[in-house]
ROSE-4610 file (N, C-alpha, C; in Angstrom, 1 decimal, always signed):
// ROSE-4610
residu = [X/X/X/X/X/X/X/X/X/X/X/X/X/X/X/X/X/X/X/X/X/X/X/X/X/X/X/X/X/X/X/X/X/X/X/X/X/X/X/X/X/X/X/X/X/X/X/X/X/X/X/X/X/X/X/X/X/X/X/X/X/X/X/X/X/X/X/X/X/X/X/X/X/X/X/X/X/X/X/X/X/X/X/X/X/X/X/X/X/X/X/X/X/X/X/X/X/X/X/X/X/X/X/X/X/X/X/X/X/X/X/X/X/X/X/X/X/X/X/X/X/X/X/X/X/X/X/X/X/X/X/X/X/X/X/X/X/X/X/X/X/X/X/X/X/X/X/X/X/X/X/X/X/X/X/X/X/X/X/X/X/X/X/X/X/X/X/X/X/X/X/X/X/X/X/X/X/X/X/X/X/X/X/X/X/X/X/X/X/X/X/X/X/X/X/X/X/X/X/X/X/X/X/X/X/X/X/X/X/X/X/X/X/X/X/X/X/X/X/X/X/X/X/X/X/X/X/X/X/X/X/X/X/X/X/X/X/X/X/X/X/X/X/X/X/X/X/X/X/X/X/X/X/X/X/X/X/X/X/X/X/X/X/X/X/X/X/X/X/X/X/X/X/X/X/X/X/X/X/X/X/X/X/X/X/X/X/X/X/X/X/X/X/X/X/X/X/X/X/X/X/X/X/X/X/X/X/X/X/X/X/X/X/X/X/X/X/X/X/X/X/X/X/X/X/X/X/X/X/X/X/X/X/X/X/X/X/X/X/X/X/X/X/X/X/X/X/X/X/X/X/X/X/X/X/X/X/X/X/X/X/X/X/X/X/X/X/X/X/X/X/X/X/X/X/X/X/X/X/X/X/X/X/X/X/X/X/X/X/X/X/X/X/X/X/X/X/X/X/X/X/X/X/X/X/X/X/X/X/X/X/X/X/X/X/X/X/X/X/X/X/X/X/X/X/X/X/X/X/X/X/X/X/X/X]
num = [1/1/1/2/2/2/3/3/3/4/4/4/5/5/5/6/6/6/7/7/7/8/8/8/9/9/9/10/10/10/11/11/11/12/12/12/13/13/13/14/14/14/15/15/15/16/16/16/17/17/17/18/18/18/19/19/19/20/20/20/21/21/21/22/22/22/23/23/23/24/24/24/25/25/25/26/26/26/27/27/27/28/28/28/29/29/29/30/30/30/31/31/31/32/32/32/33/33/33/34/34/34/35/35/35/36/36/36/37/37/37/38/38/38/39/39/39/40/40/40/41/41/41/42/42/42/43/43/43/44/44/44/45/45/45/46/46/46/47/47/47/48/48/48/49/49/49/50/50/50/51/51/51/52/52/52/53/53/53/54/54/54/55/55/55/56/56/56/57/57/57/58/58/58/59/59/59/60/60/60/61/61/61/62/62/62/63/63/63/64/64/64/65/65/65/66/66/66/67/67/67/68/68/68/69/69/69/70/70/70/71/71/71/72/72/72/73/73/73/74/74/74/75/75/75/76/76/76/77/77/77/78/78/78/79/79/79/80/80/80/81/81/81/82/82/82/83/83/83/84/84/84/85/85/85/86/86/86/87/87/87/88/88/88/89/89/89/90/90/90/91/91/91/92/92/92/93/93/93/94/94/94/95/95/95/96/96/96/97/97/97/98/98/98/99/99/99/100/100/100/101/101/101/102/102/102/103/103/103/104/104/104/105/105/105/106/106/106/107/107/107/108/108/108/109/109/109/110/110/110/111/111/111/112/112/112/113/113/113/114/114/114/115/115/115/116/116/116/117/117/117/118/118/118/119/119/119/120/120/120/121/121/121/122/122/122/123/123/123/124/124/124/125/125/125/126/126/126/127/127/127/128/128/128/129/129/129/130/130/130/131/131/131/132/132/132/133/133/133/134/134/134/135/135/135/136/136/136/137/137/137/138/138/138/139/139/139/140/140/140/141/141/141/142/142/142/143/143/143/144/144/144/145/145/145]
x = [-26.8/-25.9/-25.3/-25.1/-24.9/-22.9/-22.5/-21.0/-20.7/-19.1/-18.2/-18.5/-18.3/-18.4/-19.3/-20.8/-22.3/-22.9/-22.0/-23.0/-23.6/-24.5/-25.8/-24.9/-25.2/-24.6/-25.6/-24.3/-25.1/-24.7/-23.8/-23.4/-24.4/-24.6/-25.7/-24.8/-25.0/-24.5/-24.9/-23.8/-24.0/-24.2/-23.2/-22.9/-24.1/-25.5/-26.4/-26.7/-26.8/-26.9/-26.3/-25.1/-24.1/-24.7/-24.6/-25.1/-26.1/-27.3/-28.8/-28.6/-27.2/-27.2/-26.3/-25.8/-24.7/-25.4/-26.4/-27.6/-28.4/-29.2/-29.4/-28.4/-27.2/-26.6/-26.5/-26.3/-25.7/-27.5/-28.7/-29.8/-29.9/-29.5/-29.6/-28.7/-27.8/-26.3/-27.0/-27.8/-28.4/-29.1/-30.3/-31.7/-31.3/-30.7/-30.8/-30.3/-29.5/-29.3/-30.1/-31.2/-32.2/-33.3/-33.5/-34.8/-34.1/-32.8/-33.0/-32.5/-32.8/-32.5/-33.5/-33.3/-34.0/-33.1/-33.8/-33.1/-33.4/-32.8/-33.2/-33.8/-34.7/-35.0/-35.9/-35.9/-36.2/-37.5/-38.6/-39.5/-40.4/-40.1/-40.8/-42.2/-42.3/-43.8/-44.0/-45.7/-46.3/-45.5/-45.3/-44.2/-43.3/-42.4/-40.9/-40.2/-39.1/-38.4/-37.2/-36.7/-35.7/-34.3/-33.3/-32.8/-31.7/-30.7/-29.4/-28.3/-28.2/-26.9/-25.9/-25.0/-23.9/-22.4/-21.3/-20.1/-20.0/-20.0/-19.8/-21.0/-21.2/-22.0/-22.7/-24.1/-24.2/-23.9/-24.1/-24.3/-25.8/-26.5/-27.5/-27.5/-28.1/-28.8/-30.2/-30.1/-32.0/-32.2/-33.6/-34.2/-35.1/-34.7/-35.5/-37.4/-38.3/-39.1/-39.0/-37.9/-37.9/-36.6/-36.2/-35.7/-33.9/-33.5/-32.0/-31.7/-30.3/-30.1/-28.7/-28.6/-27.7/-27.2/-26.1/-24.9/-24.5/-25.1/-24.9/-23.4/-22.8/-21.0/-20.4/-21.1/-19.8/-19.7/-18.8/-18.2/-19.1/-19.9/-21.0/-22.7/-23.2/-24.1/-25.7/-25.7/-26.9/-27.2/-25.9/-25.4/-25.7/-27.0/-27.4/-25.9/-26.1/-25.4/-25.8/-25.2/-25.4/-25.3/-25.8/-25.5/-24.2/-23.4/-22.1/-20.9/-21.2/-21.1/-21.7/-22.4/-22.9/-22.2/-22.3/-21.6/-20.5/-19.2/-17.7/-17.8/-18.5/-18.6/-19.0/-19.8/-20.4/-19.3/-18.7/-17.7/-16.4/-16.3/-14.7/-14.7/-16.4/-16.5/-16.6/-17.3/-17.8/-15.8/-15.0/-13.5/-12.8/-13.3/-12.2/-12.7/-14.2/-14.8/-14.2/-14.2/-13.6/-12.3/-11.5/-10.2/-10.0/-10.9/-10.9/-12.0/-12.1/-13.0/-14.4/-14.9/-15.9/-17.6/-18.6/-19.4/-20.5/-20.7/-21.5/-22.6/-23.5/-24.9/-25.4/-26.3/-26.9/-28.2/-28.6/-29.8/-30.4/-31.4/-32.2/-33.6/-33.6/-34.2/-35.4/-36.3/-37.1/-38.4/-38.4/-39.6/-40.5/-41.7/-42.9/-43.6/-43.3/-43.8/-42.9/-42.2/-40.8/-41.4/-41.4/-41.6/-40.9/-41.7/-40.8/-39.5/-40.0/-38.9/-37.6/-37.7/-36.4/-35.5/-36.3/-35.5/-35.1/-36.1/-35.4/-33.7/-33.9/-32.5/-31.4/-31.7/-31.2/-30.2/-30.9/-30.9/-29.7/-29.8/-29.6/-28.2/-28.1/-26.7/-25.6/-26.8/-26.1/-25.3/-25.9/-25.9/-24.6/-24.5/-23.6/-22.0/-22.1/-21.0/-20.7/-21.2/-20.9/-21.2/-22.8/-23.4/-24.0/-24.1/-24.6/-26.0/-26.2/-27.5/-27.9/-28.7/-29.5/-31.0/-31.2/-32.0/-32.7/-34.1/-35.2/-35.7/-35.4/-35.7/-37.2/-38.1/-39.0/-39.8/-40.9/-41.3/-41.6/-42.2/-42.9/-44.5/-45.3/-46.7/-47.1/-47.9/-48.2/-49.5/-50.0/-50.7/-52.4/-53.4/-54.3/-55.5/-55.9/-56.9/-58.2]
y = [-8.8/-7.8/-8.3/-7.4/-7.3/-7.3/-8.1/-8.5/-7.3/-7.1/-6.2/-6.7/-7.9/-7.6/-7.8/-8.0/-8.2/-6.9/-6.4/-5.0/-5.4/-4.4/-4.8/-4.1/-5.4/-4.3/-3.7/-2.6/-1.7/-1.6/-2.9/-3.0/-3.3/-3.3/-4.0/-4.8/-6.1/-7.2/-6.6/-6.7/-6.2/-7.1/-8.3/-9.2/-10.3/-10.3/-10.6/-9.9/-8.7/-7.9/-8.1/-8.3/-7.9/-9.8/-10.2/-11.6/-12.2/-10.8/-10.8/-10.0/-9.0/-7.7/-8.8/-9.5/-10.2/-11.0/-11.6/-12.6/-11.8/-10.9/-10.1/-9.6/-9.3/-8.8/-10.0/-10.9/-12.2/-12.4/-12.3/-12.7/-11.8/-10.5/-9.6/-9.3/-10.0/-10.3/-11.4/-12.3/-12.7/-13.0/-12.4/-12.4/-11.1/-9.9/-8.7/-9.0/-9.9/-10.0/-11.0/-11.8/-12.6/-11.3/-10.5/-9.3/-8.7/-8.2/-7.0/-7.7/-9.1/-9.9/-9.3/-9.6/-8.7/-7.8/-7.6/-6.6/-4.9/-4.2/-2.7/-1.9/-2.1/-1.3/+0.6/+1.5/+2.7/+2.2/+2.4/+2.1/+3.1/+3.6/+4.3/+5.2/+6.0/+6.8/+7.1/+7.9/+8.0/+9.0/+10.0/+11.1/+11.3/+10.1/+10.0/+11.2/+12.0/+12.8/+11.9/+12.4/+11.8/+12.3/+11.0/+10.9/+12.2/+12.5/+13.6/+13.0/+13.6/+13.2/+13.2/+12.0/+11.7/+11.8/+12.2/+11.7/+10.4/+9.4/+7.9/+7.4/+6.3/+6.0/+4.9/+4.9/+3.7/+2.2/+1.5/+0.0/-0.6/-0.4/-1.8/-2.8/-3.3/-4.8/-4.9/-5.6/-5.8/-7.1/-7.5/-8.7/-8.9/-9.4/-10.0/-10.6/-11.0/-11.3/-12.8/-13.5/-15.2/-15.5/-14.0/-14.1/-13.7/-13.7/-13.8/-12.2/-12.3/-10.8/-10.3/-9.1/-8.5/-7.3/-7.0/-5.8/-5.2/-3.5/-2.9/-2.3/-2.8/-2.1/-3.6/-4.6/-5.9/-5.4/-6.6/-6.5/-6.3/-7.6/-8.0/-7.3/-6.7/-6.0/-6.6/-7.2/-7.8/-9.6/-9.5/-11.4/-11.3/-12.4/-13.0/-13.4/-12.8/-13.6/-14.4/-15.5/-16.1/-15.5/-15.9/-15.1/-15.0/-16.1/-15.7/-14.9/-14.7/-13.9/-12.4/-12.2/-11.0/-10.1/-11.2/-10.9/-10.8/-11.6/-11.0/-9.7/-9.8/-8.1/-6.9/-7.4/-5.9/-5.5/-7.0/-6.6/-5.9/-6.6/-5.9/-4.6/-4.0/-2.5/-2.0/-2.1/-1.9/-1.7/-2.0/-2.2/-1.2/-1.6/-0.1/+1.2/+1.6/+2.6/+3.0/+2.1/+2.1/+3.0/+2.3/+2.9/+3.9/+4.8/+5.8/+6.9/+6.8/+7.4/+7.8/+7.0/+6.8/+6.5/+6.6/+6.0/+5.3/+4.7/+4.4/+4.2/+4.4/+4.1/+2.7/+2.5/+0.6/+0.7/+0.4/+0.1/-1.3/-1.7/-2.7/-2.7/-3.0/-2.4/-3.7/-4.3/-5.2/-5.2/-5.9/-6.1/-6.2/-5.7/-6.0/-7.0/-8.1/-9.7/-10.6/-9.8/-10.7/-11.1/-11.8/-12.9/-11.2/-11.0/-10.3/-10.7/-12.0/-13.0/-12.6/-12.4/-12.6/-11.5/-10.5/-9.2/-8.7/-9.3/-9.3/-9.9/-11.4/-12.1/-11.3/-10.2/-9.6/-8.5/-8.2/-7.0/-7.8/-9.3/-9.6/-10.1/-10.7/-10.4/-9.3/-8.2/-6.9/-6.5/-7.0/-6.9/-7.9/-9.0/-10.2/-9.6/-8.6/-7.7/-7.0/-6.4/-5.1/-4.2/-4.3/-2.5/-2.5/-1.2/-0.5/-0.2/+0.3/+1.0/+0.6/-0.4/-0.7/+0.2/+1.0/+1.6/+0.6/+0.8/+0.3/+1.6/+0.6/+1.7/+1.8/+3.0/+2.5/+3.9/+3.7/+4.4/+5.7/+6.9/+7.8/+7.1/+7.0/+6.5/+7.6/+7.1/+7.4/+8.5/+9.6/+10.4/+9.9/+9.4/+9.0/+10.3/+10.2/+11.1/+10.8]
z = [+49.5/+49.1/+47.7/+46.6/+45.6/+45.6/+44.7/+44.8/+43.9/+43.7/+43.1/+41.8/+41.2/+39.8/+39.1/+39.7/+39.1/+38.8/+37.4/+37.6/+36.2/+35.9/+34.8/+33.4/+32.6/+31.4/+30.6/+29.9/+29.2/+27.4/+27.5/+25.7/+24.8/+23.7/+23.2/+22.0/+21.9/+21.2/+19.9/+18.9/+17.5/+17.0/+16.9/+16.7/+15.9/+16.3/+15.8/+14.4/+14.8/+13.5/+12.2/+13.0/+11.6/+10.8/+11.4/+10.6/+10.0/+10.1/+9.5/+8.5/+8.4/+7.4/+6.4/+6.8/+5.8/+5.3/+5.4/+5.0/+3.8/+4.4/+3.5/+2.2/+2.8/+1.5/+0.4/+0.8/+0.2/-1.0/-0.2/-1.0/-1.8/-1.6/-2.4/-3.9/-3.7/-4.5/-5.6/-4.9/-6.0/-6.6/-6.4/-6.6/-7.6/-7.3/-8.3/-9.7/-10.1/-11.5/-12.2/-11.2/-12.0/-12.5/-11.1/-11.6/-13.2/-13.1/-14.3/-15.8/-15.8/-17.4/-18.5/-19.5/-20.9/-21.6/-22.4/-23.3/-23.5/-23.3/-22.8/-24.2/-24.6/-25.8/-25.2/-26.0/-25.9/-27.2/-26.8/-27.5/-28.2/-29.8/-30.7/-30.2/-30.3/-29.7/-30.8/-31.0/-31.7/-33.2/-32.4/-33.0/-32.5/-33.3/-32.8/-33.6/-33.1/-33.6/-34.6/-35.4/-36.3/-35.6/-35.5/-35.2/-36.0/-34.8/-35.2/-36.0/-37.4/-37.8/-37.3/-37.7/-36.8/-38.0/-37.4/-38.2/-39.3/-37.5/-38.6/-38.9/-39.8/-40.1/-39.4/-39.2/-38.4/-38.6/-37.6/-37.7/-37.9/-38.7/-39.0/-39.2/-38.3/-38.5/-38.8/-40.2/-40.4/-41.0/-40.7/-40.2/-41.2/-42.3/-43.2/-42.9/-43.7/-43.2/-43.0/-43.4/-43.0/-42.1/-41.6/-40.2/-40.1/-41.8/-42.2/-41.6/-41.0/-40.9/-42.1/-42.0/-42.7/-42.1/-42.4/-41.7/-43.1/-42.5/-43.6/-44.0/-42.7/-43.2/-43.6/-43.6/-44.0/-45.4/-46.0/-47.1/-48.3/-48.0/-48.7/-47.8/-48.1/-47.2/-47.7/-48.8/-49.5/-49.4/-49.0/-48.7/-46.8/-46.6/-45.4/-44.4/-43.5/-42.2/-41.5/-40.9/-39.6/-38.4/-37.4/-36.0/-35.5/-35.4/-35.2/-36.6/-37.2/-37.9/-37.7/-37.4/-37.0/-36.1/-34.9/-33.3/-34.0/-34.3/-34.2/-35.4/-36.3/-37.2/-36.3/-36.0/-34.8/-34.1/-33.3/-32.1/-32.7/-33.9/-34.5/-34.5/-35.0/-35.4/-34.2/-33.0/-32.0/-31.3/-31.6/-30.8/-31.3/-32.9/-33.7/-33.5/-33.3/-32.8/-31.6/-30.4/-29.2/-29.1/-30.1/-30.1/-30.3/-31.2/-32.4/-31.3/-29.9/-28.9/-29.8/-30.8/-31.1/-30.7/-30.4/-30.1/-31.3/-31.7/-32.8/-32.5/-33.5/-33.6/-33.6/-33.4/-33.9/-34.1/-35.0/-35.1/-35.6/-35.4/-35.9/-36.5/-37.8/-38.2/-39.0/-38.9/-39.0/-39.9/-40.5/-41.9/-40.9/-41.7/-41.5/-40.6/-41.5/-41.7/-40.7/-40.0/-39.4/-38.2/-37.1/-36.5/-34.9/-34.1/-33.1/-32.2/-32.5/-31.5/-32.4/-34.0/-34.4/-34.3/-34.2/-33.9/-32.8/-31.2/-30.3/-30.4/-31.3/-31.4/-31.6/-33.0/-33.2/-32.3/-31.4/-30.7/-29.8/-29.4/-28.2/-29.1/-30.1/-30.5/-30.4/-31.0/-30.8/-29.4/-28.7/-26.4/-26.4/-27.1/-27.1/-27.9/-28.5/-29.2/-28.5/-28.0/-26.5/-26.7/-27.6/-27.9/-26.4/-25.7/-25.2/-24.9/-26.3/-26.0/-27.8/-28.1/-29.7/-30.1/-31.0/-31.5/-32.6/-32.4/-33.3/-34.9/-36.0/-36.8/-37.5/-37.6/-37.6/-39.7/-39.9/-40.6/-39.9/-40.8/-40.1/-40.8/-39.8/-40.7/-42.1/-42.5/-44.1/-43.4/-44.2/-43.7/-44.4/-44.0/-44.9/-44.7/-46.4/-46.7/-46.5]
C-alpha cells in the first residue's frame, strides 16, 4: 500500500534550463563582437549615382599615393597630416556638427597608386573620430572610343 505523501510529481525542474540559457547567453555576449570587427564600407557599383548636394560642406580625407593624408577643412588643406592629427580634426568637426543637429558627409578619397591597406587606415581613423557611416570617392570611368 501506497503512503499519504508518496504521490508522483508533476513539476518540471526549470532550474536546469535556466543554467544552459545563461551559458549560452554568456557565449554569445562574446563571441558577437569578435564576428562583426572591420570596417563598414558601401562599395561603388558600376553606375554609381552622384551623390545629393548637401548644405554643409563635406569632410575629406584623401590618401596621397605615398600614403600622407590631408583634411580638406583644416587650416592648411595642402599641408600632410599625421594620423593623430586627423582623428582629433575630424572629431572636433564631427562634435560641432553634433551640436549644430548637423549630420556631415565623409568621404575618403584615394589615389590611384595608393597601397589599399592605406585607405582602409584612413577610413578606420575616420570610425576612431565617431563617423558613422565613411563614403568612398570615386571617378565616373572615361567613355572609350
Amino acid at each position: 500500500m501506497r503512503g499519504k505523501g508518496k504521490r508522483p510529481m508533476s513539476e518540471i525542474n526549470v532550474v536546469p534550463y535556466i543554467d544552459v540559457m545563461l551559458v549560452l547567453l554568456v557565449i554569445f555576449m562574446i563571441t558577437t563582437p569578435l564576428l562583426s570587427q572591420g570596417v563598414h564600407v558601401n562599395l561603388p557599383q558600376a553606375k554609381a549615382q552622384s551623390l545629393s548636394a548637401q548644405d554643409a560642406q563635406p569632410i575629406i580625407v584623401t590618401v596621397d599615393e605615398r600614403g600622407r593624408y590631408y583634411l580638406n577643412v583644416a587650416k592648411n588643406p595642402e599641408v600632410p597630416m599625421d594620423p593623430k592629427q586627423l582623428t582629433l580634426q575630424v572629431a572636433a568637426r564631427l562634435q560641432i556638427a553634433q551640436e549644430n543637429h548637423v549630420k556631415p558627409m565623409l568621404l575618403v578619397k584615394g589615389d590611384e597608386a595608393v597601397n589599399y591597406g592605406d585607405v582602409v587606415q584612413a577610413m578606420v581613423l575616420l570610425q576612431h573620430a565617431g563617423a558613422a557611416e565613411v563614403g568612398l570617392m570615386t571617378e565616373t570611368p572615361k567613355a572609350t572610343a
